[in-house]
Backbone as numpy.savetxt, mean C-alpha at the origin, in Angstrom:
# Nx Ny Nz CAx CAy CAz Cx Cy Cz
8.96 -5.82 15.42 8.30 -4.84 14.57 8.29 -3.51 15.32
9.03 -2.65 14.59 9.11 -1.14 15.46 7.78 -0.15 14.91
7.00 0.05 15.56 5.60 0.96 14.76 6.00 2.10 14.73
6.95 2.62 15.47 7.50 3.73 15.46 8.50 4.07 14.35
8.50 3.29 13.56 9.05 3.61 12.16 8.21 3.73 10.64
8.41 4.55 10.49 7.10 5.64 9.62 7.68 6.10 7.89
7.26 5.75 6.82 7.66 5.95 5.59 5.93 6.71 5.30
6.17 7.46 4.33 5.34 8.28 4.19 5.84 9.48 2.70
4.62 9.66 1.99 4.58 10.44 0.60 3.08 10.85 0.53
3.46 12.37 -0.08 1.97 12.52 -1.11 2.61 13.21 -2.24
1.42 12.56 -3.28 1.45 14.03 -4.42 0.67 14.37 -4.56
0.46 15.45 -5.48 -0.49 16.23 -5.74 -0.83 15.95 -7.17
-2.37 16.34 -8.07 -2.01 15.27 -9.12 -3.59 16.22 -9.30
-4.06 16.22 -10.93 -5.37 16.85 -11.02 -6.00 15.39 -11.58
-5.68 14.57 -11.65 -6.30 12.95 -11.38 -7.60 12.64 -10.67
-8.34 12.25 -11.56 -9.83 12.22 -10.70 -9.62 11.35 -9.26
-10.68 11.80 -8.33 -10.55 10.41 -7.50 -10.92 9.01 -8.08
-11.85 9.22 -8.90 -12.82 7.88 -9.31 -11.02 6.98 -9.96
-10.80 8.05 -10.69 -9.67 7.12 -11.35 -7.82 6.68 -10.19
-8.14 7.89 -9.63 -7.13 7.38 -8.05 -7.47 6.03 -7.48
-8.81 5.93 -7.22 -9.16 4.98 -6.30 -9.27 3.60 -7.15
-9.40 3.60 -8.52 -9.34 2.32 -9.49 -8.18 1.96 -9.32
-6.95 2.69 -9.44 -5.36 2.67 -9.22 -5.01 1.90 -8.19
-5.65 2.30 -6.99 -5.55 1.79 -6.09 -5.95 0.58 -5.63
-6.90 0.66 -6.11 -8.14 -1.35 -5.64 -7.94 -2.17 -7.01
-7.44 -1.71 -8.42 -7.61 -2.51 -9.32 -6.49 -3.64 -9.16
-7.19 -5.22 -9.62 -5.65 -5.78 -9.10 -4.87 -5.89 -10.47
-5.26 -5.36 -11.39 -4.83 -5.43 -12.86 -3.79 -3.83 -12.58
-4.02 -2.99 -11.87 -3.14 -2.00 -11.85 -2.11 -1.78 -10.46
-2.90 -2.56 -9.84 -1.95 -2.70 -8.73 -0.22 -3.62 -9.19
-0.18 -4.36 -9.71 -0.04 -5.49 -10.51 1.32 -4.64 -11.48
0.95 -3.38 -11.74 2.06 -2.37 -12.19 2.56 -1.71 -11.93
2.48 -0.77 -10.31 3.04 -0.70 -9.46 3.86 -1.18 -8.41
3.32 -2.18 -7.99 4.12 -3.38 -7.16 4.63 -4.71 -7.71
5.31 -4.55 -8.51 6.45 -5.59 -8.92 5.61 -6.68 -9.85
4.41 -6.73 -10.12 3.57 -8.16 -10.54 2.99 -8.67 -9.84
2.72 -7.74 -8.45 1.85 -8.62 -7.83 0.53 -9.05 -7.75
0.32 -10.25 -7.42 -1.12 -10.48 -7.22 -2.12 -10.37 -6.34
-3.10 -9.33 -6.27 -3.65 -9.01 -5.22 -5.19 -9.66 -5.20
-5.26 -10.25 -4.07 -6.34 -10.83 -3.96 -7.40 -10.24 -2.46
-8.55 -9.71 -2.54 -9.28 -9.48 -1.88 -10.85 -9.31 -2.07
-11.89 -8.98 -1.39 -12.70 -8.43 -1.48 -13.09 -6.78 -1.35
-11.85 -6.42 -0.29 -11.80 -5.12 0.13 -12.83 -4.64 0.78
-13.34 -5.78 1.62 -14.77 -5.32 2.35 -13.81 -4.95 3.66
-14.38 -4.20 4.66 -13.29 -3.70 6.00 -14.08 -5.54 6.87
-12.20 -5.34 7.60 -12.33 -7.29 8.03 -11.92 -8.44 6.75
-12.10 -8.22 5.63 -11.95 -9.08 4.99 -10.01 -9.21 4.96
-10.03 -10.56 4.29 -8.41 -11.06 4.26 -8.12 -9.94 2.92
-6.58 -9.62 2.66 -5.96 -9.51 1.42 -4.78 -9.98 1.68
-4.75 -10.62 0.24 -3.45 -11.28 -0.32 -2.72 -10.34 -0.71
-1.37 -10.28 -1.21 -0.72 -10.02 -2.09 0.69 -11.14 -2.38
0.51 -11.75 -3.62 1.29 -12.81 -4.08 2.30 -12.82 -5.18
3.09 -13.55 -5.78 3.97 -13.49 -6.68 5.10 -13.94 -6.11
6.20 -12.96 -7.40 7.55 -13.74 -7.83 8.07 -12.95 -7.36
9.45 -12.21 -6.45 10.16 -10.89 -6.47 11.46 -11.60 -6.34
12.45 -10.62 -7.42 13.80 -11.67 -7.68 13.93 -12.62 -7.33
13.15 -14.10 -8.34 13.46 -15.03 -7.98 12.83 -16.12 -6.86
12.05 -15.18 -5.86 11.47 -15.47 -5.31 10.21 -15.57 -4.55
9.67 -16.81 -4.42 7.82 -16.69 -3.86 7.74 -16.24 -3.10
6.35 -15.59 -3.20 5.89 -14.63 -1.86 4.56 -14.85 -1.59
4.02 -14.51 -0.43 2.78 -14.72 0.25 2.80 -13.89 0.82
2.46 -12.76 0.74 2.02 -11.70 1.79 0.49 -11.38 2.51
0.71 -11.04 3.29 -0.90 -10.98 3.69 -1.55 -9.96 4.83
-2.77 -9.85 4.57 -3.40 -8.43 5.89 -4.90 -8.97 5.95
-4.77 -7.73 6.22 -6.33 -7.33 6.71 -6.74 -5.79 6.74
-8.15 -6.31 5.71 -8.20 -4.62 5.39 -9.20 -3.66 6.39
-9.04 -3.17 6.97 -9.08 -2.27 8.02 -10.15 -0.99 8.19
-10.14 -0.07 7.05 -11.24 0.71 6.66 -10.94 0.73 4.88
-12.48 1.04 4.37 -12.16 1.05 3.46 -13.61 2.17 2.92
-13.17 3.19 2.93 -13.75 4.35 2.08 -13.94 4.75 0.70
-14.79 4.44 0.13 -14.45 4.76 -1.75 -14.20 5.68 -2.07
-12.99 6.18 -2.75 -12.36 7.64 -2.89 -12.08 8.01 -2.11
-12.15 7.46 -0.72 -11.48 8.31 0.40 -10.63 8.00 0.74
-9.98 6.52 1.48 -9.09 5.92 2.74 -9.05 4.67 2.32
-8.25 4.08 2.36 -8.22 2.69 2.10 -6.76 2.19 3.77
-7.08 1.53 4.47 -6.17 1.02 5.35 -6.31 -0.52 5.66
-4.86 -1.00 5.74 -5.07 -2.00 6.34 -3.52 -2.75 7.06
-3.73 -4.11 7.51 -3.03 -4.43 8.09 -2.09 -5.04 7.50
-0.39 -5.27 7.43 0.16 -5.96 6.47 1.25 -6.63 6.73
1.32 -7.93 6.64 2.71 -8.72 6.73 3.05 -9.24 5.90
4.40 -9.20 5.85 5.73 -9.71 4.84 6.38 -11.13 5.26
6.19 -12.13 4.32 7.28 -13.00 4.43 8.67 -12.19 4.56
8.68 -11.52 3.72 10.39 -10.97 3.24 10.37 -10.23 4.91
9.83 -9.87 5.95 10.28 -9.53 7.16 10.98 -10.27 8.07
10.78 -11.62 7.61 11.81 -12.27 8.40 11.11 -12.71 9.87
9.35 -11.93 10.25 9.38 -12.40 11.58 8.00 -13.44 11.52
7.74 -13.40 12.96 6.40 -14.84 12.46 4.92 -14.13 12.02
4.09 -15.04 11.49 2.65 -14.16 10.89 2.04 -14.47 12.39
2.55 -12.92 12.87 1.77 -12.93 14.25 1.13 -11.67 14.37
-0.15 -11.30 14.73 -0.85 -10.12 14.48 0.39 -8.66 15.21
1.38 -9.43 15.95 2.35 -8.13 16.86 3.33 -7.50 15.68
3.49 -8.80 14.21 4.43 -8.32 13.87 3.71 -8.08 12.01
2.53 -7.58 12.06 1.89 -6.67 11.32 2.28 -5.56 11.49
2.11 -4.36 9.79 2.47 -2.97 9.73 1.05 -2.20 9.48
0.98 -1.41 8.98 -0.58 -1.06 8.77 0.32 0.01 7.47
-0.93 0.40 6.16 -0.94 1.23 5.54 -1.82 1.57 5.19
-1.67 2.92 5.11 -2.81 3.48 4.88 -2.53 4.53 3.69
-3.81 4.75 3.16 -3.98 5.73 2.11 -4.93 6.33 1.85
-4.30 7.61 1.68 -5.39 9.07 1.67 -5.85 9.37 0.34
-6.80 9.58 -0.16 -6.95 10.97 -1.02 -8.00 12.25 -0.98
-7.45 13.07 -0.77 -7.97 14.62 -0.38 -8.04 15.69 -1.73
-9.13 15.96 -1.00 -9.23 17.42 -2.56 -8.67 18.67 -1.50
-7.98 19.38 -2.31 -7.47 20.55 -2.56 -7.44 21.85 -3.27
-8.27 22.73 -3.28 -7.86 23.39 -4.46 -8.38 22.67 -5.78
-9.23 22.18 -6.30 -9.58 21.67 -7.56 -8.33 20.63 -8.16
-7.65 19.90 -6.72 -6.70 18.78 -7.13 -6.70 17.87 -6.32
-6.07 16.78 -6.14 -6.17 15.71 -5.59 -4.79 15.44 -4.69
-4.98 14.54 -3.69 -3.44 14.97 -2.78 -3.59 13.59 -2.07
-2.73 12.28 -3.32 -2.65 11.20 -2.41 -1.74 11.16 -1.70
-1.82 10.42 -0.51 -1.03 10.25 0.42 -0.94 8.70 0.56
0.46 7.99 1.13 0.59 6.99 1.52 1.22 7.01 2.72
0.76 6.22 3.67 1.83 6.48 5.20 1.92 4.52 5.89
2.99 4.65 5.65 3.07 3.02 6.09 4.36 2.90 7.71
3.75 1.90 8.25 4.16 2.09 9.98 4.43 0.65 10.06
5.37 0.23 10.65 5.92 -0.70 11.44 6.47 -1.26 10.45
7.98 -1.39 11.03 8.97 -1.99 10.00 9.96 -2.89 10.72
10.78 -3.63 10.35 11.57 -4.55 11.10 13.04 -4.10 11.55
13.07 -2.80 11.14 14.55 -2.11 11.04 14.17 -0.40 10.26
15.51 0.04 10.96 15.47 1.58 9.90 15.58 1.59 8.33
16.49 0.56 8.25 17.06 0.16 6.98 15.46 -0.07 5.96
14.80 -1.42 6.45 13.65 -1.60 5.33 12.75 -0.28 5.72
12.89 0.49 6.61 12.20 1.59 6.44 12.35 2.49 5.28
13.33 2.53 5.43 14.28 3.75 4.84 13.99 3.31 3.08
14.32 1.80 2.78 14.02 1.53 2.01 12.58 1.87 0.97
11.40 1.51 1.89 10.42 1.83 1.57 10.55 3.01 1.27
10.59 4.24 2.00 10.71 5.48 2.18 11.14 6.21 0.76
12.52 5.44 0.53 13.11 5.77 -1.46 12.20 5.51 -2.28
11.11 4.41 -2.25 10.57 3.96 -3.25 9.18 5.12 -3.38
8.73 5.39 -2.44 7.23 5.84 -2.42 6.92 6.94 -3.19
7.61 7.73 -3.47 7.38 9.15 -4.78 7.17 8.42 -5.74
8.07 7.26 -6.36 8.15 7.21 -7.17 7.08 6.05 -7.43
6.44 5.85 -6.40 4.95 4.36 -6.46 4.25 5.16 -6.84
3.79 6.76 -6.06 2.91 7.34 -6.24 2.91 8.09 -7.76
3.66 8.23 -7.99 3.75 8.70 -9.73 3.44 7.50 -10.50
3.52 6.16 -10.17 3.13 5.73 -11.17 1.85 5.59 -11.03
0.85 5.32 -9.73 -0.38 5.24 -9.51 -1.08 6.47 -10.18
-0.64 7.47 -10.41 -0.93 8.81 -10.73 -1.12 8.34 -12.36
0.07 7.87 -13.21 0.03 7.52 -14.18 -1.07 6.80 -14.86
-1.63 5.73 -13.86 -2.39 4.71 -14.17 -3.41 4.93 -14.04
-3.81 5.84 -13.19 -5.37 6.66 -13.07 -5.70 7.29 -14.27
């Protein structure tokens, strides 16, 4: 796990926070952003989160630990991938985190996600994230 590999987005969006941060913790909207997945937590900081499902074809079990968790503010936590290929060992956890900031009478989420198994699934991530954050934007 290289931590030194960094994917990262914000937008800007006149989207309430109240309704940013539902986007974000709801697992009914999470669920439309990330492929169908199923997110399971409490979202207390320390507590486990899941994230589960189908992705082409195939089962998944993903899993963390949520880390801080600010209402309307920060949400972070810790995160491993089956699809990484390495063992569920706390070394080969990523962390993500997410911002939202006022601006100017607007809102400015940010996502910044760290440790990846290669440049490639970095890079990967990296294509997808404008276009996560527009839909979270949507769903708020």
């Amino acid at each position: 796990m290289d931590k030194s590999l960094i994917a990262e987005a914000s937008i800007v969006t006149q989207k309430s926070r109240e309704d940013l941060w539902d986007a974000l913790t709801n697992p009914e909207k999470i669920a439309k952003y990330l492929f169908g997945t199923e997110t399971i937590t409490s979202w207390e900081e320390g507590s486990d989160i899941i994230f589960q499902g189908v992705y082409e074809g195939h089962k998944y079990k993903d899993k963390g630990k949520v880390v801080n968790f600010k209402p309307k503010q920060r949400l972070t936590y810790l995160y491993w991938s089956q699809f990484s290929g390495t063992e569920d060992k706390i070394e080969n956890y990523g962390e993500v985190d997410v911002t939202i900031n006022n601006e100017s009478n607007q809102q400015v989420l940010s996502w910044k996600q760290t440790g990846f198994t290669s440049p490639k699934n970095c890079e990967h991530t990296q294509n997808g994230l404008s276009a996560m954050l527009e839909q979270i934007c949507e769903l708020a």
